[in-house]
N, C-alpha and C positions, 0 to 999 in steps of 0.2 A: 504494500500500500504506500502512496509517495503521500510525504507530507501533507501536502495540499488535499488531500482527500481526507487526510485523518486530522486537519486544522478544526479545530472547534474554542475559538475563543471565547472567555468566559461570559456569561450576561450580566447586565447588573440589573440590582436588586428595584429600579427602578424603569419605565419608560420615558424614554429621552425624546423629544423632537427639537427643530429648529423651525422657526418660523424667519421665511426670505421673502424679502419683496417683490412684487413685478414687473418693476422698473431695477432690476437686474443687469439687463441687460441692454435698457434701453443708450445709454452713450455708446455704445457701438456698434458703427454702422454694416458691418460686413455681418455674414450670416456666419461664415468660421472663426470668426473673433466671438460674436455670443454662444459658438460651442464651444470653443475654449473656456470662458467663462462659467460655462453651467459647468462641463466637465472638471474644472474646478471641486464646487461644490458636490458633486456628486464625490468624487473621491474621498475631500474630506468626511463626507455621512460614511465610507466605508470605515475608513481610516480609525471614524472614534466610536465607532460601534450606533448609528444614532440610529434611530428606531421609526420616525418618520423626519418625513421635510414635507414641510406644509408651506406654500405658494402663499400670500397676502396677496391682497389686493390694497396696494398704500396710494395709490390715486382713485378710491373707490368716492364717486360720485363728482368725481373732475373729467374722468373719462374713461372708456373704454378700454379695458388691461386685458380682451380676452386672447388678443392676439399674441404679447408677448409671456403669460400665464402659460398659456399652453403649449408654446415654444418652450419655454425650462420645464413643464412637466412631461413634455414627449422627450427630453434629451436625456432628462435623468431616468424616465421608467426604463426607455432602452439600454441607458450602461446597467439599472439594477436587473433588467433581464438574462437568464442564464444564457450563453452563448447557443448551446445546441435549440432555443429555442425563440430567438431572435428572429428568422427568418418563416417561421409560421404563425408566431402569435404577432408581428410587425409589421414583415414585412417591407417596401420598402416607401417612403415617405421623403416629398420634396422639404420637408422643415430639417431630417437626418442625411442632407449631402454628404456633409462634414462628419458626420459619424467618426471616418477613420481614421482622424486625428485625438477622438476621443481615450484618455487611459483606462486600460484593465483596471476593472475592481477588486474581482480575483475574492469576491466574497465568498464565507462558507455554502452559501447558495450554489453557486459557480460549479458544483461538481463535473471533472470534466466526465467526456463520454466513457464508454467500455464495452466491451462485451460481455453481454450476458452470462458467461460463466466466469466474468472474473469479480461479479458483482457479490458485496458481501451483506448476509443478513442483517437488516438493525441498520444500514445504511439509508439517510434520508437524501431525496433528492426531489427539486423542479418538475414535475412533467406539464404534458396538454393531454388533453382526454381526445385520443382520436375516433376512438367509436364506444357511443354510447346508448343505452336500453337495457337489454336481459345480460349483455355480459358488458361489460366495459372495459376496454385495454386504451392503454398510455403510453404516449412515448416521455420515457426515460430517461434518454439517451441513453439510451442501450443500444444495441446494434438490429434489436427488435422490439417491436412493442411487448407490453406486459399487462397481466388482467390485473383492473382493480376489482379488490375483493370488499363487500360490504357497501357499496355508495356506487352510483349511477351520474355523477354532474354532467350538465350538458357536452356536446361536442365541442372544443375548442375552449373549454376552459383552460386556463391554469391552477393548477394541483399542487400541494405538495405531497410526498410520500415516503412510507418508509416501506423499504422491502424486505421481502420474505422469501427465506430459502427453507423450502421445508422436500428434504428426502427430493431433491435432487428437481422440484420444480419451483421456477421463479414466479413469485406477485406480490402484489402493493397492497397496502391499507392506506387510506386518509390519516396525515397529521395537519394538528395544526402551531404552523410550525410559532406560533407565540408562547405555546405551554413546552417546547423544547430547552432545554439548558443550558444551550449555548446559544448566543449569539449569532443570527443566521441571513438577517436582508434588512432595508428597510423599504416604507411603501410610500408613497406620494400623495398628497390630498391640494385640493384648490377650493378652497372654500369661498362662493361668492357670496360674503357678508363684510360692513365694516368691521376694522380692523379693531374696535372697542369692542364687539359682537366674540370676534373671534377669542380673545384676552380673557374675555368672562368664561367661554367654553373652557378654558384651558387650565385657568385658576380654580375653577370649581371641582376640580380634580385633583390638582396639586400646587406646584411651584411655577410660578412665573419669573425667569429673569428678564429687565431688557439690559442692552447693552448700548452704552453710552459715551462718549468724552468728558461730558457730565458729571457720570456716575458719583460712586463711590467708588476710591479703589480697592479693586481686587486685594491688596493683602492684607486689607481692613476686615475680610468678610470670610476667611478660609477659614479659622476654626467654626464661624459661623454656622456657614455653609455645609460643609462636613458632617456637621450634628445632624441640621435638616435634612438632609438627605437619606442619612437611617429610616428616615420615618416617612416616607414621600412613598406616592408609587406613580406619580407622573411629573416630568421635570420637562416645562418647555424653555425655551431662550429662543429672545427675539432678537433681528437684526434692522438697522436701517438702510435706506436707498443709496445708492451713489451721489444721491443730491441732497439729500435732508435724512437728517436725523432725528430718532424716532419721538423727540420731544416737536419735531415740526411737523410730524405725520399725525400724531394725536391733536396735536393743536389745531391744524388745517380740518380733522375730520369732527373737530370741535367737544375734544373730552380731554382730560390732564394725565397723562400717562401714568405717575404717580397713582394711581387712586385706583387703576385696573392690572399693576404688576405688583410681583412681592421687593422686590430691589431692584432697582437701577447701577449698572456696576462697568465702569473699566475699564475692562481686561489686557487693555492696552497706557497704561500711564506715562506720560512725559514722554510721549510720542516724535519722531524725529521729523514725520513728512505730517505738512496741514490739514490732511484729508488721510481714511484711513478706509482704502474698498470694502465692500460689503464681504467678498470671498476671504480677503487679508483678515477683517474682522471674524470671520466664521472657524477659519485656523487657530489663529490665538486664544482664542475661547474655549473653543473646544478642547484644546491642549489642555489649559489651567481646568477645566472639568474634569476632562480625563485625570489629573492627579489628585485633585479633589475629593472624586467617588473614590477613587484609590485609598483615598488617607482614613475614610468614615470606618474601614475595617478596624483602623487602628487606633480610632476614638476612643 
């Protein structure tokens, strides 16, 4: 078995997302510069394990964001889709030209292909339901389709699955893959509500950070944080536009950012360049999380 097959990093004890703006990508005019950009972002959600990335809409009721919305949600579901099933469940698509300068994710998801007899029991993998009713079989990427046992989903879903080798014949069962132990994908959402709307969803669940110049700084807030995080089971952080920052996006949509997050913070302090990109911000943050959740073990 090569590494990459037997990679199972750990999860945390919490769900993570990131909320990015939709004006993303609007300062660049080329179609391969805003996939550079999304691909960006999308690596980093591999990178620090995040559990969704949710789209805003941060000019919601100044104009129309569905065009550039659903350009970084079509760029990122593509890199989160597993290779061997990219071209059936995609496809190919005038917004993914640039695809092929997009980076590998190489997520736990990502299992590459095999052959069926070199597949091992207890292994979970991606598939699509290629034929479904009385029997239902899947591709796996295997080298041939496989029956799922128990469950019928339409034709042309996507599945997750774990496999079965039992006495010498292979098949699947239904997981899902959120009750798994390890850390496995994350999913995309674009919710078209204001971004106060959105905030309330979020909090009423758990932790809201945003992130700011603003803020408070990050090393004001580590033991803080750490603590809370024990006790959380949903942890979102927000990000601002390339042009305004997130006290000018609540202000513009006319509510005090303050009053719909739990902290405002950072993560960047005594910054060298005047401006700090939304992606550059999504790296650094995500880093000082990633040690963060680390350290609450050792609270």
């Amino acid at each position: 078995m090569s590494e990459w097959s037997s990679f199972k990093p750990e999860r945390r004890s919490f769900h993570l997302s990131i909320l990015i703006p939709g004006s993303l990508v609007d300062e660049e005019s080329h179609l391969r510069d805003k996939t550079l950009t999304v691909g960006l972002i999308g690596r980093a959600a591999a990178v620090f394990r995040v559990d969704e990335v949710c789209i805003y809409r941060d000019l919601y009721g100044v104009m129309d964001q569905s065009s550039s919305v659903n350009l970084i949600a079509s760029i990122l579901r593509y890199m989160e889709t597993p290779p061997h099933l990219k071209r059936k469940l995609i496809g190919l698509k005038p917004e993914l030209r640039y695809a092929g300068i997009l980076p590998p994710l190489r997520l736990p998801s990502h299992t590459p292909p095999k052959r069926i007899d070199e597949v091992v029991s207890g292994e979970v993998r991606e598939a699509i339901v290629e034929r479904s009713g009385a029997e239902c079989y899947v591709d796996a990427g295997l080298d041939k389709p496989i029956k799922l046992i128990g469950s019928s989903p339409p034709r042309g879903s996507r599945v997750t699955v774990r496999i079965v080798v039992d006495k010498g014949e292979v098949y699947c069962k239904l997981v899902d893959p959120s009750k798994l132990r390890f850390y496995w994908s994350f999913h995309v959402s674009t919710p078209d509500k204001p971004l106060k709307d959105i905030l309330e969803d979020y909090r009423s669940s758990g932790l809201v950070i945003a992130t700011s110049r603003y803020g408070d700084p990050i090393e004001q807030l580590l033991d803080e944080l750490s603590s809370k995080l024990t006790s959380i089971r949903n942890l979102a952080i927000v990000f601002g536009s390339p042009r305004e920052g997130l006290r000018e996006i609540a202000g513009r949509q006319g509510f005090k950012l303050r009053d719909y997050v739990d902290y405002i913070v950072n993560t960047i302090p005594e910054q060298g360049s005047y401006t700090v990109r939304t992606e550059e911000a999504v790296y650094a943050t995500l880093a000082i999380m990633n040690i963060i959740s680390s350290r609450m073990y050792r609270v």
